[in-house]
PDB file of N, CA, C, O and CB in Angstrom:
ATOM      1  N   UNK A   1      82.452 124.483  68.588  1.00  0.00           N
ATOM      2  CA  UNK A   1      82.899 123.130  68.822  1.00  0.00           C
ATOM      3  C   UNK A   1      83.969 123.150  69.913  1.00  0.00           C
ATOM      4  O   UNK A   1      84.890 123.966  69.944  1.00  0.00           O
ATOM      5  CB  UNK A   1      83.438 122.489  67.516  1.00  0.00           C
ATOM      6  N   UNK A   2      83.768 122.185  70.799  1.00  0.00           N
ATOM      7  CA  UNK A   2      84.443 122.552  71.896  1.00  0.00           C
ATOM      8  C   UNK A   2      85.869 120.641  71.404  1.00  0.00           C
ATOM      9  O   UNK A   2      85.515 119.688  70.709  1.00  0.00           O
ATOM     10  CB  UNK A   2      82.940 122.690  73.843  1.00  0.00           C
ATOM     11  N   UNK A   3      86.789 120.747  71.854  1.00  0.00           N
ATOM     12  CA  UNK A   3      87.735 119.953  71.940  1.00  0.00           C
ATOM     13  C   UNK A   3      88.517 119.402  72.899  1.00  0.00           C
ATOM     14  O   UNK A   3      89.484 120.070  73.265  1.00  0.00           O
ATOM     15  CB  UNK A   3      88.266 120.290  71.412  1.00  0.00           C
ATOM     16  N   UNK A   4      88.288 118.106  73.503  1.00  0.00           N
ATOM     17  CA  UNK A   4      89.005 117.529  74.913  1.00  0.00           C
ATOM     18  C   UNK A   4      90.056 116.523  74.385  1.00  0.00           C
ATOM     19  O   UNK A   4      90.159 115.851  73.359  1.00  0.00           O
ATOM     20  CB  UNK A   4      87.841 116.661  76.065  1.00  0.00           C
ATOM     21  N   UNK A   5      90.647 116.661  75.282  1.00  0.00           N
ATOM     22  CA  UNK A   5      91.910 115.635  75.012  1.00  0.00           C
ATOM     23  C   UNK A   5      91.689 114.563  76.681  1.00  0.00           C
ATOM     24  O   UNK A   5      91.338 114.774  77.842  1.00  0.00           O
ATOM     25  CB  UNK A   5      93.915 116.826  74.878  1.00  0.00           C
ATOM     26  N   UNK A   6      92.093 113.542  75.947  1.00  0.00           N
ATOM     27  CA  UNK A   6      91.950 112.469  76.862  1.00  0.00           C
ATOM     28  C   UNK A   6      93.202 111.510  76.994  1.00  0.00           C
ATOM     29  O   UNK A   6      93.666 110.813  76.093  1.00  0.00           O
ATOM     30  CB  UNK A   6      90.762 111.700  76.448  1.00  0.00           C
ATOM     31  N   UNK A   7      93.696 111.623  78.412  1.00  0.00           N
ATOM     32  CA  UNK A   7      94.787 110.865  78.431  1.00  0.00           C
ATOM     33  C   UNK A   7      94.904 109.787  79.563  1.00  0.00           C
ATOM     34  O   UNK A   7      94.908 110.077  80.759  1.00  0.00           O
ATOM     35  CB  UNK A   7      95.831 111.736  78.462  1.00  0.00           C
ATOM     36  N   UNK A   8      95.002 108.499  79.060  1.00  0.00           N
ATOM     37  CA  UNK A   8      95.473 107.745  80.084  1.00  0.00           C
ATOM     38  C   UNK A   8      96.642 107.248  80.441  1.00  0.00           C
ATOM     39  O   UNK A   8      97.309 106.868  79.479  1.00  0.00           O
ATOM     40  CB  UNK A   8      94.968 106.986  80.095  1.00  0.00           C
ATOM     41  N   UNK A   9      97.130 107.113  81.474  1.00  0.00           N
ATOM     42  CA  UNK A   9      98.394 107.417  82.035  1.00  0.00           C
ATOM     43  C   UNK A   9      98.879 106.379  82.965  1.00  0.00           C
ATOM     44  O   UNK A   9      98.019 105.905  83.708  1.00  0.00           O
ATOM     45  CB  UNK A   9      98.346 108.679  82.703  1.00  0.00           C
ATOM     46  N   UNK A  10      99.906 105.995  83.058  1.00  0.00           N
ATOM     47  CA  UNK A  10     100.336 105.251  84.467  1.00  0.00           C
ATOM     48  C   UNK A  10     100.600 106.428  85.708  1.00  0.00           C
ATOM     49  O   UNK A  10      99.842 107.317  86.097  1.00  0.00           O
ATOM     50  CB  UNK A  10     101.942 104.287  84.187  1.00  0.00           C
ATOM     51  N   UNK A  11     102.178 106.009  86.226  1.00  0.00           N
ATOM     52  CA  UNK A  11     102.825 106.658  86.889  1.00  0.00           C
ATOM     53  C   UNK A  11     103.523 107.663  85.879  1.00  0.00           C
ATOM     54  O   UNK A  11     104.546 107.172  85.402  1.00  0.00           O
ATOM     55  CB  UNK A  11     103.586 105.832  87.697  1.00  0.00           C
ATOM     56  N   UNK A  12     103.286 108.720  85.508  1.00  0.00           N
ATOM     57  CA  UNK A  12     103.559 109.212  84.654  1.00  0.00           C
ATOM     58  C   UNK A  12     104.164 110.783  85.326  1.00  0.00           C
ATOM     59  O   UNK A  12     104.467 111.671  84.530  1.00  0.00           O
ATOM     60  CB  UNK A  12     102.413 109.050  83.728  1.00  0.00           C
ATOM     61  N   UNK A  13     104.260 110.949  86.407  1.00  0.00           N
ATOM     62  CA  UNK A  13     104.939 112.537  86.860  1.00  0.00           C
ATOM     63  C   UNK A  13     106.242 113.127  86.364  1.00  0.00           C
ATOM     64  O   UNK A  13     106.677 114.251  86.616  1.00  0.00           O
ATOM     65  CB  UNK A  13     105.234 112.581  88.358  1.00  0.00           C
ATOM     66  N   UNK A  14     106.807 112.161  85.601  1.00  0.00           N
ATOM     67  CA  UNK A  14     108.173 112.918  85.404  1.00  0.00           C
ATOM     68  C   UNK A  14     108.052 113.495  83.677  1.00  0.00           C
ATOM     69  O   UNK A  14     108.778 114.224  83.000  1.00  0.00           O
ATOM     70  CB  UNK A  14     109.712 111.648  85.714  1.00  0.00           C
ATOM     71  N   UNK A  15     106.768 112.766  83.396  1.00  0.00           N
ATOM     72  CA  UNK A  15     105.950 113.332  81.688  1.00  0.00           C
ATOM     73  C   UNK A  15     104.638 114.129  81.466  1.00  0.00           C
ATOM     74  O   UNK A  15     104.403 114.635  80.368  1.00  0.00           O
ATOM     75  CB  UNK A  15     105.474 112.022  80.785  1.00  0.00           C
ATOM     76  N   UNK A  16     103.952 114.218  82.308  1.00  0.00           N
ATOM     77  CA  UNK A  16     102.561 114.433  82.593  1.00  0.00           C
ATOM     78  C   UNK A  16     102.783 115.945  82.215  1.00  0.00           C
ATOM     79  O   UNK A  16     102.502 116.293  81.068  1.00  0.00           O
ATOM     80  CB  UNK A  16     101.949 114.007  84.212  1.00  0.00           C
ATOM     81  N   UNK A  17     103.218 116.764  83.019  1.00  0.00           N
ATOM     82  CA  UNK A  17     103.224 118.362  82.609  1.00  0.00           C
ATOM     83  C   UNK A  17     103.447 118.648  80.792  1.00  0.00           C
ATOM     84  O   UNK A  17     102.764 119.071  79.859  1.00  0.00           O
ATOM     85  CB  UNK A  17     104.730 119.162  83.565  1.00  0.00           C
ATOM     86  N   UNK A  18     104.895 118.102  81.022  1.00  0.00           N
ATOM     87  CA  UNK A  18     104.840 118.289  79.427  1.00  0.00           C
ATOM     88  C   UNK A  18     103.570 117.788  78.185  1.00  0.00           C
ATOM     89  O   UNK A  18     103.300 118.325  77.110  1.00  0.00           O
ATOM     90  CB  UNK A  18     106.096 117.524  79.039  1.00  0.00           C
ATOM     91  N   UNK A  19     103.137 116.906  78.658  1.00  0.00           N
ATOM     92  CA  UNK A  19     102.341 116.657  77.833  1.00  0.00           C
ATOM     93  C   UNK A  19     100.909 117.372  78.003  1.00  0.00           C
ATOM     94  O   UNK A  19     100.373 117.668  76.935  1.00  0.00           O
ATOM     95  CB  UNK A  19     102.343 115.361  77.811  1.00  0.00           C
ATOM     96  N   UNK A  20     100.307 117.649  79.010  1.00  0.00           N
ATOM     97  CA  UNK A  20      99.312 118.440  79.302  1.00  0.00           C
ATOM     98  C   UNK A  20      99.657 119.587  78.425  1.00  0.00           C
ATOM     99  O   UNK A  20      98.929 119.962  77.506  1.00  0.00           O
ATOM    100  CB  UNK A  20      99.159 118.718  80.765  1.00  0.00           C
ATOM    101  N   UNK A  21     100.893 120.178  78.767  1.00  0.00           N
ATOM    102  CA  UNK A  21     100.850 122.044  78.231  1.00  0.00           C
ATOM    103  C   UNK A  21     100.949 122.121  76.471  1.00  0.00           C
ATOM    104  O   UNK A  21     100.592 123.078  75.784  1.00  0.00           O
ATOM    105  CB  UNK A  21     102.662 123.136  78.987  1.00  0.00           C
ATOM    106  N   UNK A  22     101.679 120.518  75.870  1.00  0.00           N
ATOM    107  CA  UNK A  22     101.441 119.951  74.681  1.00  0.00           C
ATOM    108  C   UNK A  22      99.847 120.395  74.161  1.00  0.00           C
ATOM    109  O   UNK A  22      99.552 121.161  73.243  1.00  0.00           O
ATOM    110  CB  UNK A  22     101.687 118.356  74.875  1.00  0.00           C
ATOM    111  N   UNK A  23      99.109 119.778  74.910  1.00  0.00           N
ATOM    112  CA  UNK A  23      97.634 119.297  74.474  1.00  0.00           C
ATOM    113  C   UNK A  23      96.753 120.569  74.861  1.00  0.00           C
ATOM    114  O   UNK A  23      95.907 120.813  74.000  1.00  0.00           O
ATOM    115  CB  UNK A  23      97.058 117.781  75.358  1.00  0.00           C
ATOM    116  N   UNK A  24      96.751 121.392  75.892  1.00  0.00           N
ATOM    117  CA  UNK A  24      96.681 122.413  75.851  1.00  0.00           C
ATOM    118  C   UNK A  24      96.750 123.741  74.986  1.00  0.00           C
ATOM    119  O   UNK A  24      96.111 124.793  74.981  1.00  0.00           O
ATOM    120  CB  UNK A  24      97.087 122.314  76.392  1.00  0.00           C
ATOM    121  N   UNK A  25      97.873 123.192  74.213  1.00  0.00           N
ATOM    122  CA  UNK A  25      97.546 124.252  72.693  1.00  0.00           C
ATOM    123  C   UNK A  25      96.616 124.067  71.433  1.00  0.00           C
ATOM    124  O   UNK A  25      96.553 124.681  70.368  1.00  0.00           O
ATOM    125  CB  UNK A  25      98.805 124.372  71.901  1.00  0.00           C
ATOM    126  N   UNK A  26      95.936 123.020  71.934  1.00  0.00           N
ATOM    127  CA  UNK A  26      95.109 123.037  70.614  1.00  0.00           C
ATOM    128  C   UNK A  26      93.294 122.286  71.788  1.00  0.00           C
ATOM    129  O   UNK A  26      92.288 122.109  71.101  1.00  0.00           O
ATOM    130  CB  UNK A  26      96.186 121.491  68.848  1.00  0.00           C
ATOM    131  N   UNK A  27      93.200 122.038  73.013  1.00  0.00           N
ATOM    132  CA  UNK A  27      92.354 121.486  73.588  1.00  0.00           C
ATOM    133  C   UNK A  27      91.779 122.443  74.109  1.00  0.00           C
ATOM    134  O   UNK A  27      92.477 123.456  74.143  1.00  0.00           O
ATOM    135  CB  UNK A  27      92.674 120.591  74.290  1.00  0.00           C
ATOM    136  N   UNK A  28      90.552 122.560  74.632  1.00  0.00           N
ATOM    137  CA  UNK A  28      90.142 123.527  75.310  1.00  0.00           C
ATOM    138  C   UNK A  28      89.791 122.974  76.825  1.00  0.00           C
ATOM    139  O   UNK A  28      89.560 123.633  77.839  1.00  0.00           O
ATOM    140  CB  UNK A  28      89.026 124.154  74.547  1.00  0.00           C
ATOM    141  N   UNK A  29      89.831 121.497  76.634  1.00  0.00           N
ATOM    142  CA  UNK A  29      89.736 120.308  78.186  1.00  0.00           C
ATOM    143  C   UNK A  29      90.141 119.039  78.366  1.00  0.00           C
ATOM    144  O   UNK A  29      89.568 118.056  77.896  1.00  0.00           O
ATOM    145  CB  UNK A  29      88.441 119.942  78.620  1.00  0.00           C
ATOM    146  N   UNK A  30      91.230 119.027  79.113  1.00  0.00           N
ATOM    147  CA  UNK A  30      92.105 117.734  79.213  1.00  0.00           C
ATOM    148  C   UNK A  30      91.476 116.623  80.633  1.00  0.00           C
ATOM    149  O   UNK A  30      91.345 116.862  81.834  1.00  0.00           O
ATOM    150  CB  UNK A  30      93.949 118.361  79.542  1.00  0.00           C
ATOM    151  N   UNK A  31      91.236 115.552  79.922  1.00  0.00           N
ATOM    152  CA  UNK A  31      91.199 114.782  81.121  1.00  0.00           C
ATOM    153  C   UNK A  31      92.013 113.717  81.232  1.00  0.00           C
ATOM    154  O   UNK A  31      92.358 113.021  80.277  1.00  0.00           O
ATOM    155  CB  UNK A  31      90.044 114.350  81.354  1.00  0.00           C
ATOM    156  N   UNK A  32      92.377 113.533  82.498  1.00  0.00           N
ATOM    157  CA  UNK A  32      93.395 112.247  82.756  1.00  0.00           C
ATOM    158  C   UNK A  32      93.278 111.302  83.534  1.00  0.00           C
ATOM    159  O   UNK A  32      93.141 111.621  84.715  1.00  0.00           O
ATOM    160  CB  UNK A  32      94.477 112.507  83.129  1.00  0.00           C
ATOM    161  N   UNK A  33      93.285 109.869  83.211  1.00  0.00           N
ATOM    162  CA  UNK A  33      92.718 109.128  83.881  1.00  0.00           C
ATOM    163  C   UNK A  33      93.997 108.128  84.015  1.00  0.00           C
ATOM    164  O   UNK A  33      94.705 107.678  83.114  1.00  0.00           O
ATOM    165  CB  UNK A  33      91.372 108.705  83.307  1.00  0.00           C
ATOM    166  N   UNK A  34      94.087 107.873  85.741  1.00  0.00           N
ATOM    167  CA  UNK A  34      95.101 107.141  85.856  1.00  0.00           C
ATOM    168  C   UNK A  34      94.636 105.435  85.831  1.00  0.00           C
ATOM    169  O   UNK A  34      93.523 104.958  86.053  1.00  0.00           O
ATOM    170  CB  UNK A  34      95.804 107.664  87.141  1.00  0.00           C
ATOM    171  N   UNK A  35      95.868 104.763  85.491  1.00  0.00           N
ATOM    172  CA  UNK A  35      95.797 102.907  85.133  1.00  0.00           C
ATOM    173  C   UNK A  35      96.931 102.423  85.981  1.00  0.00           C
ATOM    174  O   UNK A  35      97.975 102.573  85.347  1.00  0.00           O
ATOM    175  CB  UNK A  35      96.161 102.316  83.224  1.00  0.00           C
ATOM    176  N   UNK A  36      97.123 101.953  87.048  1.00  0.00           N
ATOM    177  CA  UNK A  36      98.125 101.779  87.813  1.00  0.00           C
ATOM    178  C   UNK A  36      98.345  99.965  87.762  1.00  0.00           C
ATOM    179  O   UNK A  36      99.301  99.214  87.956  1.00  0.00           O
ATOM    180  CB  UNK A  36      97.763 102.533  89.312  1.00  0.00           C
ATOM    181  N   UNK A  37      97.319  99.837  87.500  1.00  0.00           N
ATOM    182  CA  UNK A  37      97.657  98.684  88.420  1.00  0.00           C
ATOM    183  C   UNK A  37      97.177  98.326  90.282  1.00  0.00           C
ATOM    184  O   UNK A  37      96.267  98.922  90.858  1.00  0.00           O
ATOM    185  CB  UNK A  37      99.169  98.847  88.330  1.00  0.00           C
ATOM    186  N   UNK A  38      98.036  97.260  90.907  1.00  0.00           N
ATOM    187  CA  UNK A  38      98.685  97.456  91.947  1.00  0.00           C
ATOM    188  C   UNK A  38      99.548  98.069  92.437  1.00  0.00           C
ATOM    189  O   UNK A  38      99.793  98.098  93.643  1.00  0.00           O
ATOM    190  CB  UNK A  38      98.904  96.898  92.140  1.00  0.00           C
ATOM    191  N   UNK A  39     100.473  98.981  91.075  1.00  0.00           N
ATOM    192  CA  UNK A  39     101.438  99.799  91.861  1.00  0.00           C
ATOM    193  C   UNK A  39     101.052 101.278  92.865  1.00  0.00           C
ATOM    194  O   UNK A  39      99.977 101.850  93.047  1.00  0.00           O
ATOM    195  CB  UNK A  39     102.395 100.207  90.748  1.00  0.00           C
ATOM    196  N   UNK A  40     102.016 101.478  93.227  1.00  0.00           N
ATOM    197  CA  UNK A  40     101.828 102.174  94.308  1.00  0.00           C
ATOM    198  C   UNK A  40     101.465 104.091  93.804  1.00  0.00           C
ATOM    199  O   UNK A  40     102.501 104.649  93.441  1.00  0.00           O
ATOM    200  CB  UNK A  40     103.329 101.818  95.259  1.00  0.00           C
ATOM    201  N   UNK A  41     100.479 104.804  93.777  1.00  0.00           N
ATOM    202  CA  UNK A  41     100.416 106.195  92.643  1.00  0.00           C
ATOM    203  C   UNK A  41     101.772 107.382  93.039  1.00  0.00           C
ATOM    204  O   UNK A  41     102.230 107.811  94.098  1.00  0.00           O
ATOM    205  CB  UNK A  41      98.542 107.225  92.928  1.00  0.00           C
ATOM    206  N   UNK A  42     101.961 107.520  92.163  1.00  0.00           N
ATOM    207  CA  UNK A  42     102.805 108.817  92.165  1.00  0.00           C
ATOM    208  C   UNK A  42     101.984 109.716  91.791  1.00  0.00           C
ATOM    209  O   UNK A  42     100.932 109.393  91.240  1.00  0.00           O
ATOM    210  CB  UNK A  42     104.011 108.885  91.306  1.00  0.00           C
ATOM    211  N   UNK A  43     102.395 111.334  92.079  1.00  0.00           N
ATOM    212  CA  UNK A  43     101.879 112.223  91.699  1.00  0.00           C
ATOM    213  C   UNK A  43     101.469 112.923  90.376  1.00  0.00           C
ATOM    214  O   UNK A  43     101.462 114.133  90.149  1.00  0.00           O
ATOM    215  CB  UNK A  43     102.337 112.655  92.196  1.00  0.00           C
ATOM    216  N   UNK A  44     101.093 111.793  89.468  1.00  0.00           N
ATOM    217  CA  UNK A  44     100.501 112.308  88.566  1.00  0.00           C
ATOM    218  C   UNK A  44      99.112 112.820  88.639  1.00  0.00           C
ATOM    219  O   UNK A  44      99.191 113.746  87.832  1.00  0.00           O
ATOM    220  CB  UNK A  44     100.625 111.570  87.773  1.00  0.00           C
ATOM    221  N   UNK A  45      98.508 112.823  88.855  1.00  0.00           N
ATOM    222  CA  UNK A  45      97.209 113.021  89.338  1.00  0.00           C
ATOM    223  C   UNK A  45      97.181 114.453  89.556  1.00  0.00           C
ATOM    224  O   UNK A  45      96.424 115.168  88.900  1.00  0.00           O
ATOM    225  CB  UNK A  45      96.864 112.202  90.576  1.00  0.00           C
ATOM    226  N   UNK A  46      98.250 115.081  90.765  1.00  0.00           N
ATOM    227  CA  UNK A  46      98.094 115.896  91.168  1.00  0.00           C
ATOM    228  C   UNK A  46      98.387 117.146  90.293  1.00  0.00           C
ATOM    229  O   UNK A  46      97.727 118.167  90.097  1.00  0.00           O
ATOM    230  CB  UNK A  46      98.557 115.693  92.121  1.00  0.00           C
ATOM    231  N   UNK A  47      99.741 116.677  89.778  1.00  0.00           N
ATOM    232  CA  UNK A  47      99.960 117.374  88.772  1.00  0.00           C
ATOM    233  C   UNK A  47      98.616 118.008  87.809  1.00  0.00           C
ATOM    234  O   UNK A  47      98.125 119.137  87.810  1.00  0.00           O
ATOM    235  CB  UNK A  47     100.831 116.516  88.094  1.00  0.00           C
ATOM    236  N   UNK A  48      98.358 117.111  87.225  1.00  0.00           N
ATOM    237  CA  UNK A  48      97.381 117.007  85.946  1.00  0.00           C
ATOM    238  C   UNK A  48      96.429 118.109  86.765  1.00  0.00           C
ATOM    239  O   UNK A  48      96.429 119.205  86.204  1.00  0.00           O
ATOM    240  CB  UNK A  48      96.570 115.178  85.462  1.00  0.00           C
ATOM    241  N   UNK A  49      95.664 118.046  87.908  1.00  0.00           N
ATOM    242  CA  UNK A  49      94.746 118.351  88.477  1.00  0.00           C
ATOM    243  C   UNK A  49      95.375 120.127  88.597  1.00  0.00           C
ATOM    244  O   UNK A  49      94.896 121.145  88.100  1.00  0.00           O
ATOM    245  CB  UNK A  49      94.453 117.291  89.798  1.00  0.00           C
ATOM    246  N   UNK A  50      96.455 119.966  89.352  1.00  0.00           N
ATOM    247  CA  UNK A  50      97.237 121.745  89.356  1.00  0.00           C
ATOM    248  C   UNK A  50      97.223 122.748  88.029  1.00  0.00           C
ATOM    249  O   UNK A  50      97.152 123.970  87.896  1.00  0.00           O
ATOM    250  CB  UNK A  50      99.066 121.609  89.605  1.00  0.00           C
ATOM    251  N   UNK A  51      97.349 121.383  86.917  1.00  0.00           N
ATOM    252  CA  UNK A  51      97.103 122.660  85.660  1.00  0.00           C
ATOM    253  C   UNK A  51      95.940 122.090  85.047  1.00  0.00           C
ATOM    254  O   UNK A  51      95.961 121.457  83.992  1.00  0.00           O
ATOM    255  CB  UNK A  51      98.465 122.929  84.330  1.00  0.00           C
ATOM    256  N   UNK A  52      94.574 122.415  85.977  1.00  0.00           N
ATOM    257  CA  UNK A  52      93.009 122.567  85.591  1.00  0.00           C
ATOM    258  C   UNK A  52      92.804 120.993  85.243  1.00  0.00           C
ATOM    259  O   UNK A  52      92.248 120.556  86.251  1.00  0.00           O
ATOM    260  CB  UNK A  52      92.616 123.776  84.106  1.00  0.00           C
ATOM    261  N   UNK A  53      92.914 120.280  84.636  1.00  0.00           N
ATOM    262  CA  UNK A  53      92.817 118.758  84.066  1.00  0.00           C
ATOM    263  C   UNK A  53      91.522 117.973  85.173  1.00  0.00           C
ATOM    264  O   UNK A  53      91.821 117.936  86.366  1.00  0.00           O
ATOM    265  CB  UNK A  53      94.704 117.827  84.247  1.00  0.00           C
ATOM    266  N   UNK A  54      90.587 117.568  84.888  1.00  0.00           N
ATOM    267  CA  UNK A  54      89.635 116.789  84.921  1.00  0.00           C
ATOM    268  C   UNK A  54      90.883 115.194  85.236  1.00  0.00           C
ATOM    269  O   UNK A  54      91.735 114.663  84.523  1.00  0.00           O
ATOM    270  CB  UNK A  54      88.532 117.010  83.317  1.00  0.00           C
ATOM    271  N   UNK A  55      90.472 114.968  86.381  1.00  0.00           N
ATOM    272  CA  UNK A  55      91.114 113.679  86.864  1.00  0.00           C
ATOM    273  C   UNK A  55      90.541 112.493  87.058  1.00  0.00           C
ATOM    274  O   UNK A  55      89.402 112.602  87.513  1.00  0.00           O
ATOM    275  CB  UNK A  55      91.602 113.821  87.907  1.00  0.00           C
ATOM    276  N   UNK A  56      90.897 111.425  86.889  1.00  0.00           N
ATOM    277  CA  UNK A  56      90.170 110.418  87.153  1.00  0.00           C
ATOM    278  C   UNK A  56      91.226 108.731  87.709  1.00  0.00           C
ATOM    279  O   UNK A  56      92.446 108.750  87.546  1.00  0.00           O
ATOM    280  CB  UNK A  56      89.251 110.359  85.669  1.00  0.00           C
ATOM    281  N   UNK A  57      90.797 107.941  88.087  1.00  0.00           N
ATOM    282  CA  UNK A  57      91.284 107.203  88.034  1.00  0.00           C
ATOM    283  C   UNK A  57      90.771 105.499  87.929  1.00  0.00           C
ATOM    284  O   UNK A  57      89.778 105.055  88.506  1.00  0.00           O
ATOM    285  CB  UNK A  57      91.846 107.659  88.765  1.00  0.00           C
ATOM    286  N   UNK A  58      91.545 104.836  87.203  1.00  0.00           N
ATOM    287  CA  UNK A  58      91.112 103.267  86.709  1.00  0.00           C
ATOM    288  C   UNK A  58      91.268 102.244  88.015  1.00  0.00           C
ATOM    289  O   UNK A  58      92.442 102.040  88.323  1.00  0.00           O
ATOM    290  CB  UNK A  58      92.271 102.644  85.322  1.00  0.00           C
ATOM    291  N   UNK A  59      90.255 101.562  88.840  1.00  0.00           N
ATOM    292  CA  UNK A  59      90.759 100.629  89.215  1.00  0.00           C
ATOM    293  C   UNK A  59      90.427  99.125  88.819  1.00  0.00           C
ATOM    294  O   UNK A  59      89.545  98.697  88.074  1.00  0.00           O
ATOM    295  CB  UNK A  59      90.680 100.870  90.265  1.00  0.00           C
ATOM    296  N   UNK A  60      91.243  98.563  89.426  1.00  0.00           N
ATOM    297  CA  UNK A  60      91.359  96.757  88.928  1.00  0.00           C
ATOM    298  C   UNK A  60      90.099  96.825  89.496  1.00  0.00           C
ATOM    299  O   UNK A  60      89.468  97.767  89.975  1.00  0.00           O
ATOM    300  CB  UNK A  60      92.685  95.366  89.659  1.00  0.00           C
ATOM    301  N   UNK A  61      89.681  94.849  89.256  1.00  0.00           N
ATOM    302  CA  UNK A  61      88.430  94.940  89.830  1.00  0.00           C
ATOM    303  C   UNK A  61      88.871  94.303  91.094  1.00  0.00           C
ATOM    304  O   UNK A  61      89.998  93.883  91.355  1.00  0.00           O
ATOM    305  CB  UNK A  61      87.201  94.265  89.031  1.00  0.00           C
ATOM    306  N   UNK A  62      87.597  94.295  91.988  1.00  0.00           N
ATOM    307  CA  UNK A  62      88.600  93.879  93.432  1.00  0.00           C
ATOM    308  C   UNK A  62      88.733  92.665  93.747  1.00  0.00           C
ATOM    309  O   UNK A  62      89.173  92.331  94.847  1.00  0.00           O
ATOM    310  CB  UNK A  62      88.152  94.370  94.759  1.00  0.00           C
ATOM    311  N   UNK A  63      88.314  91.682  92.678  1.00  0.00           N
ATOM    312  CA  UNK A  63      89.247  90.414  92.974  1.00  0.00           C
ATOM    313  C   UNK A  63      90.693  90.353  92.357  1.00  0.00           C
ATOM    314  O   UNK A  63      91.408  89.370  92.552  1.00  0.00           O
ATOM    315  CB  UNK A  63      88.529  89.142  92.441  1.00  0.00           C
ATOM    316  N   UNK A  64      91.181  91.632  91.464  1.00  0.00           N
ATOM    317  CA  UNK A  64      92.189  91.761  91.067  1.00  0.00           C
ATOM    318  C   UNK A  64      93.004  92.492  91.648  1.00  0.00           C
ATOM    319  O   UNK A  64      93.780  93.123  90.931  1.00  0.00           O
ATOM    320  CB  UNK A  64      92.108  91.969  90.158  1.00  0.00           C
ATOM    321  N   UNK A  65      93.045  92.562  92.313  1.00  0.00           N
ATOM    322  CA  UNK A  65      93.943  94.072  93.196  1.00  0.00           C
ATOM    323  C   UNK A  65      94.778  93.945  93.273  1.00  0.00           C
ATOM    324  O   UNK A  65      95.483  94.951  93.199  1.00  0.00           O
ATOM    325  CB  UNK A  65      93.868  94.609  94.457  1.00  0.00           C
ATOM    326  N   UNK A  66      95.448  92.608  93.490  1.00  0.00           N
ATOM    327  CA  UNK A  66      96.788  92.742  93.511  1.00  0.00           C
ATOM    328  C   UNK A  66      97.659  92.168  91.727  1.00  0.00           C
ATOM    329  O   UNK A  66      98.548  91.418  91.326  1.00  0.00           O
ATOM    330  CB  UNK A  66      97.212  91.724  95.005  1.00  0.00           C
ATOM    331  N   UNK A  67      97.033  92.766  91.403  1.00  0.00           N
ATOM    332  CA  UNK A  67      97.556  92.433  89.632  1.00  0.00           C
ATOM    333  C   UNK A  67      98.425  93.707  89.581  1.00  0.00           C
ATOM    334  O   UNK A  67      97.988  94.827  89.847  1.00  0.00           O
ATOM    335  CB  UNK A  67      96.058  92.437  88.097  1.00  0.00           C
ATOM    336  N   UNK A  68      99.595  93.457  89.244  1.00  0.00           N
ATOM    337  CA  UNK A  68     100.500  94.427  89.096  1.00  0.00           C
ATOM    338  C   UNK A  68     100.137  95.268  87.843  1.00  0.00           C
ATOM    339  O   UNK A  68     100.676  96.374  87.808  1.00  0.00           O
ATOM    340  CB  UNK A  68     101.845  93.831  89.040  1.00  0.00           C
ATOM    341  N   UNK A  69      99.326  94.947  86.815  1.00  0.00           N
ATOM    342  CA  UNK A  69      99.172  95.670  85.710  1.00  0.00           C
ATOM    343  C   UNK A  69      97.512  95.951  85.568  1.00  0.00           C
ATOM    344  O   UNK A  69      96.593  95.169  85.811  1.00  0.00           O
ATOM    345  CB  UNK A  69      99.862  94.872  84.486  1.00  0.00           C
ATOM    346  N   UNK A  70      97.489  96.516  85.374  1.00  0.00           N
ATOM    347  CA  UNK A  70      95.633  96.912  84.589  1.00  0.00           C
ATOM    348  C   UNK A  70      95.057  95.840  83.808  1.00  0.00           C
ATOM    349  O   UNK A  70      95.706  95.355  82.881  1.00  0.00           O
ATOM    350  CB  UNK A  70      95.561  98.299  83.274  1.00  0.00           C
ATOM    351  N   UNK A  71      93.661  95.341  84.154  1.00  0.00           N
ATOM    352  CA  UNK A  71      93.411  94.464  84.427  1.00  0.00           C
ATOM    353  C   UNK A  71      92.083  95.147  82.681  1.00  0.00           C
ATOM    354  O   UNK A  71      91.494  96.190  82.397  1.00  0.00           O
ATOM    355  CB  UNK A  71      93.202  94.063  86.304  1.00  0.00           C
ATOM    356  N   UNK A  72      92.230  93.945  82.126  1.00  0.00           N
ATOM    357  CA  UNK A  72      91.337  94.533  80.899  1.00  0.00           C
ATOM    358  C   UNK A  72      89.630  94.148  80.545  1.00  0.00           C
ATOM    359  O   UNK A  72      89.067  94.665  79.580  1.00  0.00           O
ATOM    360  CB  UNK A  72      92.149  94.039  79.607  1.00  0.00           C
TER     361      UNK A  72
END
């Protein structure tokens, strides 16, 4: 049995590591999918991606783009 952890995230770089190496002790595959919004991305992504993590990201739809929050 294999076990993934799935995380969705904002701007999340100043938490993202810690929580990956968290989920990492009991996951065998983390994926992370970013929800921004309109805001502008920080390097979470990259992070996630540097320690192995399956990346992804959410966008608005594109009559929403400029919605500051994630659009449901």
């Amino acid at each position: 049995m294999k076990i993934i952890g799935a995380v969705i995230a904002g701007n999340e770089e100043q938490l993202i590591e810690r929580c990956i190496l968290s989920l990492k002790k009991i996951c065998d595959q983390i994926v992370v999918v970013r929800a921004i919004g309109s805001a502008n991305p920080d390097r979470t992504l990259d992070i996630a991606s540097e320690l192995g993590c399956v990346v992804g990201e959410y966008q608005n739809h594109p009559l929403l783009q400029d919605w500051p929050h994630v659009d449901d």
